[in-house]
N, C-alpha and C positions, 0 to 999 in steps of 0.2 A: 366455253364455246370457241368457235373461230376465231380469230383476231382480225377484225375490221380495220385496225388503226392504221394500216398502210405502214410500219415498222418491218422491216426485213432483215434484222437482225439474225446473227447465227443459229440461236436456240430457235429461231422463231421458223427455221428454213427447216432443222431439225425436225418438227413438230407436223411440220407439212408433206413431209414424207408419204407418196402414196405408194400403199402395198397391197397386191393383185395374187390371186392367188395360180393362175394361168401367166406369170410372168415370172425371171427369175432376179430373186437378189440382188441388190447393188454389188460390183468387186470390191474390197477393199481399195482406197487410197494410194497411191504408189508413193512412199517415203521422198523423200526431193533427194537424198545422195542416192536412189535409185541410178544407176545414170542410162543402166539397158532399158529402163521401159520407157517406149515412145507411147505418147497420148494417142488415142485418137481426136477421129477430128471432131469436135466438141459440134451441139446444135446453132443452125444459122440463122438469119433472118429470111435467106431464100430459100429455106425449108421447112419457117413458118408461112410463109408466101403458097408452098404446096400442101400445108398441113391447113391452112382456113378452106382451100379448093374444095380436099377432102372433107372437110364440115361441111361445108355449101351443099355440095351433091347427097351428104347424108340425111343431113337434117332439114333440111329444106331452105328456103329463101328466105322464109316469113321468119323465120325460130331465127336462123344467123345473123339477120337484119338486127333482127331484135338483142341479142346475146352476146354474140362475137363478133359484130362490126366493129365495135368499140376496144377490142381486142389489143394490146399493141407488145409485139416483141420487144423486149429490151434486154436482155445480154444470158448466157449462158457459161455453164463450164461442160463437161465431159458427161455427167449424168442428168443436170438439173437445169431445168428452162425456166427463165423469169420474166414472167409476163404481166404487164398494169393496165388497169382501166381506170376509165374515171372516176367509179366511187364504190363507197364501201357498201353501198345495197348489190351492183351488180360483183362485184370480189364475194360476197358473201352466198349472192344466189351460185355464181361459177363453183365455187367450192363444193356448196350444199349437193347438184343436182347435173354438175357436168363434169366434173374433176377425173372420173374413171373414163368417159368418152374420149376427154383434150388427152390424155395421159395412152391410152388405146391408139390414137390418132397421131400422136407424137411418135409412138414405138416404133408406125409402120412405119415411117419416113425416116426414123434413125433410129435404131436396135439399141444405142448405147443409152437412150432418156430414159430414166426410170424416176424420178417424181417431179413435179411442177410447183410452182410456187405463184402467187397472184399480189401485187404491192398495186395501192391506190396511187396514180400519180400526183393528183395535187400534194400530199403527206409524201412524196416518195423522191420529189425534184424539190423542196422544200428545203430552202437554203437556212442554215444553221443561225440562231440571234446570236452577234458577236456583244456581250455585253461591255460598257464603258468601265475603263482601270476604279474611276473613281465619280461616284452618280452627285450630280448637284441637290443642292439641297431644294427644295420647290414650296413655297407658301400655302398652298393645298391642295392635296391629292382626294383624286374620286375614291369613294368605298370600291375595297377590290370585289368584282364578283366572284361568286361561290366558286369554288372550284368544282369540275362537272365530273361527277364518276357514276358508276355504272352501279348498279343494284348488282351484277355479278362479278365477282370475285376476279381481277385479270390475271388471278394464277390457274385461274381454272380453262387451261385448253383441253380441246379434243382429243383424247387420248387415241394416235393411228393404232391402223392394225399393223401387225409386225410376223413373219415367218410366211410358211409359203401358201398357208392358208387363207389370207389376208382377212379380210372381211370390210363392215361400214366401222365406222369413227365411234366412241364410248366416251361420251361427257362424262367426267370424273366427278361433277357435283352433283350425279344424280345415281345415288346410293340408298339401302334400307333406312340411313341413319335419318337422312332430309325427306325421305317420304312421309307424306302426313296418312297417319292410317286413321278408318273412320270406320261407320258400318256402311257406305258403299264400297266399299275396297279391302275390308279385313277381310274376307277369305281368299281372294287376290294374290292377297300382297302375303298370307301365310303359307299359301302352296308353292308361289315363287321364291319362297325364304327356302322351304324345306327344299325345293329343289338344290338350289344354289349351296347348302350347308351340308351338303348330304355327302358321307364320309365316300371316299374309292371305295368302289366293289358293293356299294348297300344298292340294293334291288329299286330299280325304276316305280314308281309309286303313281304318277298321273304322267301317262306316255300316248299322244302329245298332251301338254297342256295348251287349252288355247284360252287367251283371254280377251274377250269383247267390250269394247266402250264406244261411247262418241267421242268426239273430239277433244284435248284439252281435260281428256280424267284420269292421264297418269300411266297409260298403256308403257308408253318409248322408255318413263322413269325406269319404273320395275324391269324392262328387258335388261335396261343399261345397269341398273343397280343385281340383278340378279348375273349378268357378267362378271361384273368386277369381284363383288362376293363369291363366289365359284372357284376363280383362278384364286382369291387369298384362302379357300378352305381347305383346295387341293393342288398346290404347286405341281404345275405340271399335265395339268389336266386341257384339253385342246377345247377352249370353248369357241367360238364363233360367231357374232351379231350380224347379223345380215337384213336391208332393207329388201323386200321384193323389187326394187326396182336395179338395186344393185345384184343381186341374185339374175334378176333375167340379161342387166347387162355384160354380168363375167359370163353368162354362159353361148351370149350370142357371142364374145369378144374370143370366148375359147374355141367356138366353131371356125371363125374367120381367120384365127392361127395354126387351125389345126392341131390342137392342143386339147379337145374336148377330153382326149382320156384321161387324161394329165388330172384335170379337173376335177372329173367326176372321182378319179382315186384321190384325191385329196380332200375329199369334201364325207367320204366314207372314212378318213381318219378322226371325224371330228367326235369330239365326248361328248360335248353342250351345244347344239344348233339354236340358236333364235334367229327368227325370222319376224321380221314388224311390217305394217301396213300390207299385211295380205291380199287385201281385196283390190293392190293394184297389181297386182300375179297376172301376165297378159298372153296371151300366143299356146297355141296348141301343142307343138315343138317341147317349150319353155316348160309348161304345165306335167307335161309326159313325164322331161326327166326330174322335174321337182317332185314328182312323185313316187319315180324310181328309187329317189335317194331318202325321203321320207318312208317308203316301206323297208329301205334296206337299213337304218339307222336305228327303228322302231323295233323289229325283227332282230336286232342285234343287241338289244336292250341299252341303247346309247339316247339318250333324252332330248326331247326335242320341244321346242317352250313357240306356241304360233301368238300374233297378235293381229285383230283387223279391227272395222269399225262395227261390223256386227255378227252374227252366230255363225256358224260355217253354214248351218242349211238355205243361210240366206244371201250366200255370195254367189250371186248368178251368172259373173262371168265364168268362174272357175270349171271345171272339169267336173263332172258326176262323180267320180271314184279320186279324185282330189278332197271334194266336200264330204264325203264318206269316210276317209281316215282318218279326216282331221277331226269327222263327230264322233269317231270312235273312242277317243281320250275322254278327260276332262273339261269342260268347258266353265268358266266364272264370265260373269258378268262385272262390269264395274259401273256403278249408277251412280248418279246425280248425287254431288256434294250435299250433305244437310248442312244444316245452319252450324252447328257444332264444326264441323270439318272444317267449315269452309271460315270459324273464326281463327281454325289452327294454320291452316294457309296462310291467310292475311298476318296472323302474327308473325309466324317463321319468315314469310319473304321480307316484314318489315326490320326486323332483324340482319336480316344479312341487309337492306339497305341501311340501318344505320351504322355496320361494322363499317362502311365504305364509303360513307358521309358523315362524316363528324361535322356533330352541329343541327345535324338534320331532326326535325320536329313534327310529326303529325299527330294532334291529339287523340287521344282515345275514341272522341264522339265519330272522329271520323273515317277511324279504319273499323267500328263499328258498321259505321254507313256502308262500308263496301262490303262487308262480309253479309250484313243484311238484303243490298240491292242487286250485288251481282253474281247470279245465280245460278249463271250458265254453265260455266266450267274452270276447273284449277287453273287453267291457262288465264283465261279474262282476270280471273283475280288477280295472278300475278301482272298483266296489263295493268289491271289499274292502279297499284304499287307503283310501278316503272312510270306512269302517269305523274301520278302524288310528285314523287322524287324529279323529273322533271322539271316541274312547274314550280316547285322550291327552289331548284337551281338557279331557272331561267328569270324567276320574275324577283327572286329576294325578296319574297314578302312570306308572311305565316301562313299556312293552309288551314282554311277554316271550312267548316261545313258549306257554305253556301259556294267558297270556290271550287270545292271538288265536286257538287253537283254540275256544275258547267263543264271541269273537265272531263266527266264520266260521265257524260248528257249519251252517249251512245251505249255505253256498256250498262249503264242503270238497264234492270227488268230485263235484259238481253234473256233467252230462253232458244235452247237447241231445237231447231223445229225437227217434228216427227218427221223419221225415215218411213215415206210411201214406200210400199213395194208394189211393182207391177200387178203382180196377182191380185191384189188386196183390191187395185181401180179395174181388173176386170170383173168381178165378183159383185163390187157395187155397181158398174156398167149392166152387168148382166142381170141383175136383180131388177134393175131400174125400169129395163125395157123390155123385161119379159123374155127373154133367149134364156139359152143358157150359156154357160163358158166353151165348151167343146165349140159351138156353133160359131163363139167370135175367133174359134183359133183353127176352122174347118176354110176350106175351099169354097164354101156356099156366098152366092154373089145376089142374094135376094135381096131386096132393097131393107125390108125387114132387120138383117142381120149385116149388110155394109154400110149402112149410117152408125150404128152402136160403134161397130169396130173401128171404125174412123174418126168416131169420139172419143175410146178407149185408149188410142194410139194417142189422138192428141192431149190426153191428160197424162200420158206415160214421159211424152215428150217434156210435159210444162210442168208435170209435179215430183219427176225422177230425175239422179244427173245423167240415166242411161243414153247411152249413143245410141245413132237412127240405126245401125246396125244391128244393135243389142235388143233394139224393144221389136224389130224386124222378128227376130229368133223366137223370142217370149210371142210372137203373135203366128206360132204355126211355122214356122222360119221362111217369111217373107222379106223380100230385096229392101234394104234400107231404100229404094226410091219411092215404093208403096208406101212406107211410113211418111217419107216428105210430103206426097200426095196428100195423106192424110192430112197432115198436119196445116198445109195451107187450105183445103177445103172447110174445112172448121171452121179455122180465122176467117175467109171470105162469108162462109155462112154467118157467123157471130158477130161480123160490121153490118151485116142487113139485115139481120133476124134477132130482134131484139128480145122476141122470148126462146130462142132457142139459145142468148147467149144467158140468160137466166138460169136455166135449165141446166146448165153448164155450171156454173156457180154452184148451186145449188148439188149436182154434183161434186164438187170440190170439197163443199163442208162435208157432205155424207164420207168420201173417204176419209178427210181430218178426223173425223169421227171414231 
């Protein structure tokens, strides 16, 4: 993964490298007895002073307050800007979720930035221990604490994208070999094998594939492991991983350079597209030409691998003839870890925690217990691994059953709540109070059929994560302010109407239902 540690080391600067596929190339290095090439003029601090402006006005007040106030330039060469904050949560979120923006935002201010780099200041100003020639002898020393390491591996960085195609980052420890296959996941994890293994020139077999999960069941693994597998089965072969959200920001960032074409033919060179978290795919624009290059890539018989958090018929932001090509392939589901699975998890992560702690000990009764209690998803598992290990570190004592129920008091019984869909609470709305659906999503203002609708809306608002915009559209396509309407009418009714807040309830189970 990323390197949190605040180290800025050579290799490590190497590794940070971002590559855009609407930008060009680093130049090579000018040799030092070069004597004709003059540098240019390397990135300043007065032209980070114009590049946060440029943030301010973009992203808003609230977002930069939050993100990039804390920001602080500190020195540069010719291509690479190096910039510290104060810790390694917000280094980590910059990297994860702004990195293509800061790096977009850099360009326009000066043409020659082409990657960025992020060091933790307190690790970064952190002056060196000059140890003594020769250490006195001392009558007794405390037990040393554990040494702390990480359940992953710190050789395992992000592997960037690289050519002109660029793409999002490819965790190198998440491969076919570390995937735990189960029977929610073997037909998954066997269609994205054959894809990835599938010789040049063999005939496309599930075009797209898309595969659906909830949270924390392996989706990102299999994209990033069906990557890396691909480029070692056919050297040479142009694959590409791509998040939706870096997908919709390279092609806003291509529009703004006027570079769209540029893009778009580069993005038609690709063999292998994967695309992850579909379902944040946003903008009308965005949608259009993500579609254009998914009919033209499909139509070309060049494979295209989608992931979201559920079936295409069910992503309602997306486009009509977007959700259409993408139901046109193959579609897998990935479901809920069984117990079996979920002891192969808990063994493999405990595994790679004790390559990287020697010494480290958790009995069997109690990685038992986790595979037994937490049920939710591959991800909380490995949470509560990273837990266990933890708390061995920090407190130097053995892990016993009764202190892992205290550390994994939240994740014990943890369970994915059901995804509502809007339709689903108009259907029981409409059942309830005798309408029908057309009626809650018609122009009619009877009092009959605008108290339901204004129920409907406020359980869309309180049981969906959709925006007041979104459940506006789903309701007849009415102005997100009529949804607000809705929504506090409810609430005011439901503080003085103590069976009608009842009633409400009781709605709420019927759609759980």
């Amino acid at each position: 993964m990323v390197d949190v540690s605040g180290r800025t080391n050579g290799s490590a600067r190497h590794q940070l490298e971002v590559g855009n596929g609407a930008m060009p190339l680093p130049l090579p290095l000018p040799h030092e007895h070069d004597e004709d090439v003059v540098p240019a003029a390397g990135p300043t601090a007065e032209q980070w002073a114009r590049v946060k402006q440029r943030l301010r006005a973009e992203v808003g007040e609230d977002i930069f307050t939050s993100w990039f106030a804390r920001v602080e330039f500190e020195e540069a060469d010719r291509w690479t800007v190096f910039l510290s904050v104060p810790t390694r949560f917000l280094k980590s979120w910059l990297q994860s979720h702004y990195r293509d923006r800061l790096l977009a935002t850099w360009t326009a201010e000066n043409e020659e930035v082409r990657r960025i780099e992020f060091t933790v200041r307190s690790a970064a100003k952190m002056k060196p221990v000059v140890k003594p020639a020769k250490a006195e002898a001392t009558p007794a020393q405390a037990p040393a604490a554990r040494p702390v390491a990480s359940v992953v591996p710190m050789q395992a960085r992000m592997i960037e994208p690289t050519g002109p195609l660029g793409g999002s980052p490819v965790d190198p420890r998440f491969t076919f070999d570390t995937f735990c296959e189960g029977a929610a996941n073997r037909v998954a994890f066997a269609a994205a094998r054959s894809v990835a293994e599938a010789p040049a020139g063999a005939p496309v077999a599930f075009n797209p594939l898309f595969l659906h999960a909830g949270v924390g069941r392996g989706k990102t693994h299999l994209l990033h492991a069906t990557a890396q597998a691909a480029r070692l089965a056919v050297p040479g072969r142009k694959v590409v991983y791509l998040t939706a959200e870096h997908f919709m920001f390279r092609f806003v960032a291509a529009l703004k350079n006027q570079s769209a074409i540029a893009f778009k033919e580069s993005l038609r060179e690709i063999d292998l597209l994967l695309i992850d978290d579909m379902q944040f795919l946003q903008g009308k624009s965005v949608q259009q030409e993500f579609c254009h290059m998914l009919n033209l890539l499909i139509d070309s018989a060049r494979q295209v691998i989608v992931a979201a958090d559920r079936p295409p018929a069910d992503l309602e932001t997306l486009d009509e003839r977007v959700r259409s090509r993408l139901g046109g392939g193959v579609a897998f589901e990935i479901g809920s870890p069984d117990i079996d699975l979920r002891r192969r998890i808990v063994s493999g992560r405990y595994q790679m925690a004790l390559a990287q702690n020697p010494g480290l000990d958790i009995p069997a009764p109690v990685l038992e217990y986790v595979a037994m209690s937490v049920a939710s998803n591959g991800r909380d598992l490995e949470g509560a691994i990273n837990r266990l290990v933890a708390q061995w570190q920090f407190t130097q004592q053995p892990v016993t059953l009764n202190s892992a129920e205290i550390t994994l008091r939240d994740l014990v019984g943890a369970r994915e709540p059901r995804r509502v869909k809007i339709e689903d609470i108009q259907k029981v709305v409409a059942r309830h109070f005798n309408v029908s659906k057309s009626d809650l999503l018609s122009s009619r203002r009877t009092r009959t059929i605008v108290r339901p609708r204004q129920i409907a809306m406020y359980l869309s608002k309180v049981l969906t994560p959709r925006s007041l915009p979104e459940i506006g559209r789903r309701f007849g396509g009415r102005d997100h302010t009529t949804v607000l309407h809705a929504v506090r009418k409810i609430e005011e009714l439901i503080a003085g109407d103590k069976a009608l807040g009842e009633e409400i309830e009781l709605l709420k189970r019927m759609i759980d239902e």
